[in-house]
N, C-alpha and C positions, 0 to 999 in steps of 0.2 A: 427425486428432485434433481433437477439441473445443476442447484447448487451445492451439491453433493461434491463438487469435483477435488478432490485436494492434491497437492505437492509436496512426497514426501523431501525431496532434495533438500541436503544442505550443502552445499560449494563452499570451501574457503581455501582462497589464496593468503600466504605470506609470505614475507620479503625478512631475508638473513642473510647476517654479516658473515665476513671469510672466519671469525671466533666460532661460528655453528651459535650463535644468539640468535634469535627471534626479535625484529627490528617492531613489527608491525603485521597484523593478521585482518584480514577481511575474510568476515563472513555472510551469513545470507539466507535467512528461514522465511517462509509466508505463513506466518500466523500474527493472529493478532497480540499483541505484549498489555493484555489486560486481565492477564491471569489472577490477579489482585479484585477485582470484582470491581463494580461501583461503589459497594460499603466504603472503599479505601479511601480514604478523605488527603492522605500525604503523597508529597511527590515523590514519583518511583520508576525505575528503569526500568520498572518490572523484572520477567522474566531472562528479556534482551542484555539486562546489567548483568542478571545473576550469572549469566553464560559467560557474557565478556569475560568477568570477574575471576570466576570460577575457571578457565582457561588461561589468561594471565598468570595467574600465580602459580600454573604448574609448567609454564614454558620457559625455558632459560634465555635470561635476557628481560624479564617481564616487560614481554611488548605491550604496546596500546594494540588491543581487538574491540576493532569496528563492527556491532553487528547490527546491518542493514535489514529492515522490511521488506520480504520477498512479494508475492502478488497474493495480498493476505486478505482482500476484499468480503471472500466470502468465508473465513476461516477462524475460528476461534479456538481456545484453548480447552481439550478435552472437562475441562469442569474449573470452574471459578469459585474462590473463597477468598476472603481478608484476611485470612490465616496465612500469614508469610511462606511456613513449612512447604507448603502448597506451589506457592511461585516457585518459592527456592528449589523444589526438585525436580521441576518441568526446567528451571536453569541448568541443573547438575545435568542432565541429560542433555542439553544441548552441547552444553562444554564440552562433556562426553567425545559427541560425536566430531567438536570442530578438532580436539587433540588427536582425535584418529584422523584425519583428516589432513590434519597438517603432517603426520607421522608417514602417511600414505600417499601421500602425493607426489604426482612428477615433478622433477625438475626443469624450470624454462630459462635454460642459459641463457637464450641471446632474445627475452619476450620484446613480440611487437607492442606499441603504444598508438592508439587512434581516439579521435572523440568526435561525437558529432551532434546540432544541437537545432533542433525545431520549436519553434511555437507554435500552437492549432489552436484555434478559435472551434469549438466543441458549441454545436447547437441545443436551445433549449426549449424546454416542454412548459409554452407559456399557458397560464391558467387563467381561467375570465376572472370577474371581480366574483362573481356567484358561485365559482369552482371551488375561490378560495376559502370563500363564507362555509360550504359544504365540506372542505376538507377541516376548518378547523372546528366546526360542530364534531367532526364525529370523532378526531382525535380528542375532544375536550371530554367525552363520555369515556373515553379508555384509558387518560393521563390520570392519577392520584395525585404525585407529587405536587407541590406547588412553584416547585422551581420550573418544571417542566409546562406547566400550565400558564407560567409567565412567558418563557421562549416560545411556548406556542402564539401567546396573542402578542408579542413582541413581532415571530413572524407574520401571522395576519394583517396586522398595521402597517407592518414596513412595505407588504410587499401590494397592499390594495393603497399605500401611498405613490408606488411606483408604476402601479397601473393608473392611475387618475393620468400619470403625465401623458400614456400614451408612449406606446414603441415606435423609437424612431424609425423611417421607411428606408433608410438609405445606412442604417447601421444596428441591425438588428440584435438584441443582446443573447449573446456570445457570453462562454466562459473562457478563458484561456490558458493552458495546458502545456510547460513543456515537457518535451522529448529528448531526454536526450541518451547517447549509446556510445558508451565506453568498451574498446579493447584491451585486454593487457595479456598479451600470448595466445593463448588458446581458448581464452575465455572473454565471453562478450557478456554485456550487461547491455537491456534494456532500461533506463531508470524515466518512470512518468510520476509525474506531480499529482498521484489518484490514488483513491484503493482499489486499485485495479482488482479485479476478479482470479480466482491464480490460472483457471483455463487458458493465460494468456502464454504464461512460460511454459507448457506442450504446443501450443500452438507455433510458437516462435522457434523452440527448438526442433520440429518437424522441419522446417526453413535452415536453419543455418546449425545444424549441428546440436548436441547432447550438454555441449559445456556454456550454452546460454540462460539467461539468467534477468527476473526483473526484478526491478529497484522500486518500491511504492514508496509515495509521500518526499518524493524525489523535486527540492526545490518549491516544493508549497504541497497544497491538497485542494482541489475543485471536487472532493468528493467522493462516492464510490461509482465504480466505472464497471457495471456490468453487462456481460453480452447482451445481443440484441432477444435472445431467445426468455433470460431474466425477465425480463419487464412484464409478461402477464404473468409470473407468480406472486408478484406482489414484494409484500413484507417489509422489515425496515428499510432495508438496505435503498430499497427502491420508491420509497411509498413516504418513510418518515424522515430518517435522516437528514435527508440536505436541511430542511426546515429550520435545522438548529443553526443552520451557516450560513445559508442563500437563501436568496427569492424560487428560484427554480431549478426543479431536476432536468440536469441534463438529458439528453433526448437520445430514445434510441438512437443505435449506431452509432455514437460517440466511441464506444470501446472498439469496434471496426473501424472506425477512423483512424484513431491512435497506434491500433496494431497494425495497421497496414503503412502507419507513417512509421514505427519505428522498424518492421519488416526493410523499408527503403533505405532506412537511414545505415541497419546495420550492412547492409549489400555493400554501402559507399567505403565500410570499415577493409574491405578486402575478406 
């Protein structure tokens, strides 16, 4: 399968005082932090906290650790339960690896600072009024839950209400996506408002270098943003999802769009 692709990298940067404290730590996984399953009815950092968490309190100075969504789009967590033990040790392992990590790391005396910041109008895969009828027939034979069977005919109405109006000809609906690419020394970040697919962070690092790095869900979410190759195999990502958010899936090459803007934008970073 295509979507096969995963990224083992974790990157983290942090910032310490002339004491040898740890002020503050960023780090940076592309999986998804739903380790908790859907059973989980309470709010939760999931796995993402337990690593923070778990790393804090073994750093002197206990800094605040940022840990940011890598390009998690098509990644999930080797097996999900509601059994906390579960999360908790997919967390212990991450910590793990950010405390080697900060233990291992070079130091950037004099780091550069750059940022830079795009909005893209991301194309979409408009559906007839009879597409709709047909898509939501046949999700309605495979939905059980009834919460799910509500967002479905929730999306059906909403979106054959916005089809009656008719697409405007002179402002076609568009979703809209920032971009934006952060430097700090050595290390660039990609960060898009998506669940970007992770293929996107070998793709970018072939371009500028090993110590690049993307940010999902960066400033909002239009969704998952998978390559243009994606799209005939189907599945949720491509097929069910948006449904529960939008009217419509963004359209091939959106994700080539995106990476080819943020490709330019980090050029601009030097």
């Amino acid at each position: 399968s295509l979507l096969a692709h995963t990224d083992h990298r974790l990157p983290v940067l942090s910032l310490v005082n002339d004491k040898g404290n740890y002020v503050a730590v960023i780090a940076n996984y592309p999986m998804h932090n739903v380790a908790l399953s859907a059973e989980n009815r309470l709010i939760s950092a999931d796995m993402a906290g337990a690593a923070a968490e778990w790393a804090r309190q073994r750093l002197p100075g206990a800094p605040v650790v940022l840990m940011t969504n890598g390009a998690c789009g098509n990644l999930n967590p080797p097996s999900l339960s509601a059994d906390p033990h579960v999360m908790e040790s997919y967390g212990r392992q991450l910590g793990e690896v950010i405390l080697r990590g900060v233990h291992d790391g070079e130091s950037a005396l004099t780091p550069l600072l750059g940022t830079n910041l795009q909005t893209v109008a991301l194309p979409l895969t408009i559906l007839s009024q009879e597409a709709v009828l047909a898509e939501y027939n046949r999700l309605a034979k495979m939905v059980i839950l009834d919460r799910r069977q509500a967002a479905m005919r929730e999306w059906r109405d909403d979106t054959l209400a916005l089809l009656e109006q008719g697409t405007p000809p002179d402002e076609p609906w568009t979703a809209p996506i920032d971009i934006q690419v952060l430097r700090i020394g050595p290390v660039r970040f990609a960060a898009l408002g998506a669940e970007v697919f992770s293929r996107m962070a070998d793709e970018l690092r072939a371009i500028h270098g090993p110590h690049t790095y993307v940010v999902g869900y960066a400033n909002g979410d239009t969704g998952y943003l998978p390559f243009r190759e994606a799209y005939p195999e189907g599945g949720y990502e491509v097929e069910t999802a948006y449904k529960f958010y939008a009217n419509f899936m963004v359209a091939p090459g959106s994700y080539e769009l995106c990476r080819d803007t943020a490709v330019e934008l980090l050029l601009k970073l030097g």
